[in-house]
C-alpha positions as CSV (number, residue, x, y, z in Angstrom):
1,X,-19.8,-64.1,-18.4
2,X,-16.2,-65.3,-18.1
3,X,-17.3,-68.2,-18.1
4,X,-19.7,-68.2,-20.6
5,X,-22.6,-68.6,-18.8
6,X,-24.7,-65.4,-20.0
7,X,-23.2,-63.1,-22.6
8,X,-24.3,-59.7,-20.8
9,X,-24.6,-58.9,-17.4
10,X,-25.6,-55.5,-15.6
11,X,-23.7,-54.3,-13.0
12,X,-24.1,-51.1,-10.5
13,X,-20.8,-48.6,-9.7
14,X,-20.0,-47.1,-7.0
15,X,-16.0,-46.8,-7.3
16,X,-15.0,-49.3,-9.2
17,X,-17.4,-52.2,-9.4
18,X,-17.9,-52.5,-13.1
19,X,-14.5,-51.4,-14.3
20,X,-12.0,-53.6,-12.0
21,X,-14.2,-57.0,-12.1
22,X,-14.7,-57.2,-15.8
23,X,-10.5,-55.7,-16.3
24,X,-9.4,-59.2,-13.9
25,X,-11.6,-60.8,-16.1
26,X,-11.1,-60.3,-20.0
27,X,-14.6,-58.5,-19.8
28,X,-15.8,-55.4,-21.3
29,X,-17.4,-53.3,-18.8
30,X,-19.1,-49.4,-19.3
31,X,-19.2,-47.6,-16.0
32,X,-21.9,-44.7,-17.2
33,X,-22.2,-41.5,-16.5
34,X,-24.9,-40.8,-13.8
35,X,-28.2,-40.4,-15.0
36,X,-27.7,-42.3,-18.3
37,X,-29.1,-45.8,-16.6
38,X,-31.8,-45.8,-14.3
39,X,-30.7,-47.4,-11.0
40,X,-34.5,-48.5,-10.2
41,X,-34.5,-52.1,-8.9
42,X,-30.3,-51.5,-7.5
43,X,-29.5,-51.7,-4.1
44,X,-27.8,-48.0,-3.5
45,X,-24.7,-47.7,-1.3
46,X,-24.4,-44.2,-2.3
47,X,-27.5,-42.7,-4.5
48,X,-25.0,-39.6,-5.6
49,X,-22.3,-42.2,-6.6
50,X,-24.2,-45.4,-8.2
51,X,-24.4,-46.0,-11.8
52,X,-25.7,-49.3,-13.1
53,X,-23.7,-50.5,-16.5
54,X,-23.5,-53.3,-18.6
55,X,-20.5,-56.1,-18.3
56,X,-20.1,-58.1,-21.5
57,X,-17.4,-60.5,-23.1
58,X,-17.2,-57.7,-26.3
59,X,-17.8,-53.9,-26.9
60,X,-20.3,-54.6,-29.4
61,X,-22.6,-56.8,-26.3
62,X,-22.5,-53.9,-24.4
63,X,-22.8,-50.8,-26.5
64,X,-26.1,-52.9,-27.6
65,X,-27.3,-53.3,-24.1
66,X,-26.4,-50.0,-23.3
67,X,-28.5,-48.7,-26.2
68,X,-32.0,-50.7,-24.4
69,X,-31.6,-49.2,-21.3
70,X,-30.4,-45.8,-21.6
71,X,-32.6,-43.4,-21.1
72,X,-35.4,-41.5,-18.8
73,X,-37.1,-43.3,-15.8
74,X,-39.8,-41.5,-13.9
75,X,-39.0,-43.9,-11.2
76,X,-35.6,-42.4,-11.0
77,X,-35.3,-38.9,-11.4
78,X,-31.5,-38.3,-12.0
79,X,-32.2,-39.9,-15.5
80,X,-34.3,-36.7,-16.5
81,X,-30.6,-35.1,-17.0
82,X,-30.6,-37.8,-20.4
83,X,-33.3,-35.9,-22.4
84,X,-32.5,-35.0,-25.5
85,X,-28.8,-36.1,-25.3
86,X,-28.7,-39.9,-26.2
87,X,-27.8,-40.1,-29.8
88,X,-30.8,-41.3,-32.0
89,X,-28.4,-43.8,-33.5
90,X,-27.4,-47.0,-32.0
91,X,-23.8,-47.4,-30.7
92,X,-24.2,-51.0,-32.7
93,X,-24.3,-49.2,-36.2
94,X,-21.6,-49.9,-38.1
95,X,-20.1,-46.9,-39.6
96,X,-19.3,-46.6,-43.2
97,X,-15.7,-44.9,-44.9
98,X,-16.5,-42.4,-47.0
């Protein structure tokens, strides 16, 4: 992404494998909370500790790619915790001032 080769890129976290890559970098980088992002297809080093993210040369990449895979997974059962508490609104909605 640095070097612009792909605009998004999704990453998984265990302590600090999003954040520190994409900071050395000039990347954006959103290390979720667990359950948000289903880890189904990740390869787990801890499966209490791993959140999967997306990396991303602005906020705007990544807030939309986080809005496509947020969300429940039967195939991953800590995501049932995001019922009902991802915003109906995209992240990529630009607000208006009053």
């Amino acid at each position: 992404m640095a070097a612009w080769f792909g605009t998004v890129g999704l990453g998984s976290d265990t302590g600090g494998s999003i954040t520190i890559p994409t900071a050395q970098n000039n990347l954006v980088g959103f290390a979720t909370t667990h359950g948000l992002v289903s880890r189904t297809g990740q390869m787990w080093s801890s499966p209490r500790q791993e959140n999967g993210g997306p990396m991303g040369r602005s906020v705007y990449d990544c807030a939309a790619v986080l809005d496509a895979i947020a969300g429940y997974d039967p195939a991953d059962l800590p995501t049932q915790e995001s019922i009902g508490k991802i915003p109906e609104k995209s992240a990529t909605i630009r607000r208006e001032s009053p």
